[in-house]
N, C-alpha and C positions, 0 to 999 in steps of 0.2 A: 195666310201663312201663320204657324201657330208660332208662339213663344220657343217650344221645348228645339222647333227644327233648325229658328234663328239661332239659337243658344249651340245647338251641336254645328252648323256651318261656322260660326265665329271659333270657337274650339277646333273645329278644320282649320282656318284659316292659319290662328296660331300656329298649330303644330306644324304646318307646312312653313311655316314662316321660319319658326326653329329650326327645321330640315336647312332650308334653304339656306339657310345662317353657316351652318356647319359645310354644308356643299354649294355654294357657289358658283362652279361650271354644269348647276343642272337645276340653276335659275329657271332659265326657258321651259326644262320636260317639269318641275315644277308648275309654273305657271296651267300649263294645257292641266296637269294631271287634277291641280285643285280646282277650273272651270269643270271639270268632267265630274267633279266627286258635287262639286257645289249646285248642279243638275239635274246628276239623279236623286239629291236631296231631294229636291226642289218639288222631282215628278215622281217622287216614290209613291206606292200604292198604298203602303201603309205607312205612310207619315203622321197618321192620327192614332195609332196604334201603340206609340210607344216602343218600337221592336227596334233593339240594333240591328245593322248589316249583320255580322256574324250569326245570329243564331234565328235570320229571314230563310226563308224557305226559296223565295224568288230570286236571291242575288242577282242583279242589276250590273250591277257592274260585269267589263270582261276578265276574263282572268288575268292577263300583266297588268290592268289597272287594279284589279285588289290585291294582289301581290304587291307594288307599288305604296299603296293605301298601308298596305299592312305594316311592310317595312318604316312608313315613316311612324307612325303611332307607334309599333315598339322603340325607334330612337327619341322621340318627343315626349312618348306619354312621362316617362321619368323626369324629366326636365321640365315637365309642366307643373310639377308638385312645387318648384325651386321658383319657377319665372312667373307663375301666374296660380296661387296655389289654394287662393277663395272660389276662383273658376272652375278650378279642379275637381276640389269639397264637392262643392256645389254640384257639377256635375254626378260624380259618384255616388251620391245621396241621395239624387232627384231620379235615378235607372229606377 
């Protein structure tokens, strides 16, 4: 498993963890939704590739899981800059 793929499911994890912080009675569809994203990490085809989801040709995911996915990165990703914000750098700079 490379560096870049641990680095973006830890980056999942928080953000869902964020989610989860704010919503609370969706603990549980939290939980399933970040094994299922933490997965097709895992098995993606092009995980040596460097290519975000968004701009993959093969999307993997179903579509209310990336709906789902999508909606928490727009509520986290801003709040990622505030609660964990060398992670962030780091990330944006390393795309």
């Amino acid at each position: 498993m490379t560096k870049k793929i641990e680095k973006k499911k830890e980056i999942l994890r928080l953000m869902v963890e964020i989610y989860k912080k704010a919503h609370p009675d969706q603990a549980e569809d939290l939980l399933a939704l970040e094994t299922y994203a933490i997965d097709k990490m895992t098995n993606c085809p092009n995980k040596n590739k460097n290519i975000v989801c968004k701009s993959c040709t093969i999307h993997c995911y179903q579509k209310e899981q990336r709906q789902q996915i999508k909606k928490i990165m727009r509520f986290s990703g801003p709040r990622m800059l505030v609660l964990h914000p060398i992670l962030t750098i780091e990330y944006f700079f390393g795309q």
